[in-house]
C-alpha positions as CSV (number, residue, x, y, z in Angstrom):
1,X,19.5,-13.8,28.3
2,X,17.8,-17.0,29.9
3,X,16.0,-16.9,26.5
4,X,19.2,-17.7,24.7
5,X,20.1,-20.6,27.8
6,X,17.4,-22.3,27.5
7,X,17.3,-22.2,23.8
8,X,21.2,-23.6,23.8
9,X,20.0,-26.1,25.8
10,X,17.1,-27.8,24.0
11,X,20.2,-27.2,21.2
12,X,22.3,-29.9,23.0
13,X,19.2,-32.1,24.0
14,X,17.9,-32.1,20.4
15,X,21.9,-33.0,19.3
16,X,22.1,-35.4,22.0
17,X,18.8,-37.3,21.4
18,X,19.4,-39.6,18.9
19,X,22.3,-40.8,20.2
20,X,21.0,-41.8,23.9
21,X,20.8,-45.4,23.5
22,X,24.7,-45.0,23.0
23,X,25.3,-42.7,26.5
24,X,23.1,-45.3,28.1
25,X,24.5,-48.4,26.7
26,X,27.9,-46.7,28.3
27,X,26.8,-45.9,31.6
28,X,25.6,-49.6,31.7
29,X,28.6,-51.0,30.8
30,X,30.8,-48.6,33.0
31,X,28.5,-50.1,36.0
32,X,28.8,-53.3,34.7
33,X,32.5,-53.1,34.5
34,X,32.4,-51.9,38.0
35,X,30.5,-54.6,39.5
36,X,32.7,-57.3,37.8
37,X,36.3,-55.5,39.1
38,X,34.6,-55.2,42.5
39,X,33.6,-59.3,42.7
40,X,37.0,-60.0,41.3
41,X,38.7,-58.3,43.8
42,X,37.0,-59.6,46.2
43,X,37.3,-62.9,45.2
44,X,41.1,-62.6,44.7
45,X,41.7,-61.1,48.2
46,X,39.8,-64.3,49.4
47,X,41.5,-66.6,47.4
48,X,45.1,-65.5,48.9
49,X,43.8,-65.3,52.2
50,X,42.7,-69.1,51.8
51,X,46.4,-69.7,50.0
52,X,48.4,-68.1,52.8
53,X,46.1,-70.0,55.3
54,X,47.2,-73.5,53.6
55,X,51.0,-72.3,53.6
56,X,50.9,-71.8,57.5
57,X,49.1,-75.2,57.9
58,X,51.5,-77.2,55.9
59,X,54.5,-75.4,57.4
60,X,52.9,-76.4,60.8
61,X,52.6,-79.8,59.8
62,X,56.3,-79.8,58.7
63,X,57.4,-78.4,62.0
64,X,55.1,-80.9,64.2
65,X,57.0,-84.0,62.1
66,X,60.3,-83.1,62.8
C-alpha cells in the first residue's frame, strides 16, 4: 500500500516538474500582488486621512472669518 503512495507521488512530482518555473513564477506574482494592494491601501487610507484633515482646517478658517 505505501508502495503504491509513494509511487503516485513521485507520479505527480515527475508531472509537475517541468512546469515549476510556472507554479513559482505564480506564487511570486500572487505575493507580489499582495504587497502592491497592501501599500496602496495603505497609502489611500493616508491620503483621505490627510484630505479630511484639510476639509476641517478650511472649514475652521471659514468659521474664524465670519
Amino acid at each position: 500500500m505505501e508502495q503504491m503512495h509513494t509511487i503516485i507521488l513521485d507520479n505527480i512530482i515527475a508531472g509537475i516538474r517541468p512546469y515549476w518555473p510556472l507554479f513559482a513564477g505564480m506564487f511570486a506574482g500572487l505575493l507580489i500582488l499582495q504587497i502592491i494592494t497592501s501599500r496602496f491601501r495603505i497609502w489611500r487610507r493616508e491620503a483621505l486621512r490627510q484630505h479630511y484633515r484639510d476639509k476641517v482646517k478650511q472649514s475652521r478658517r471659514r468659521r474664524m472669518q465670519r
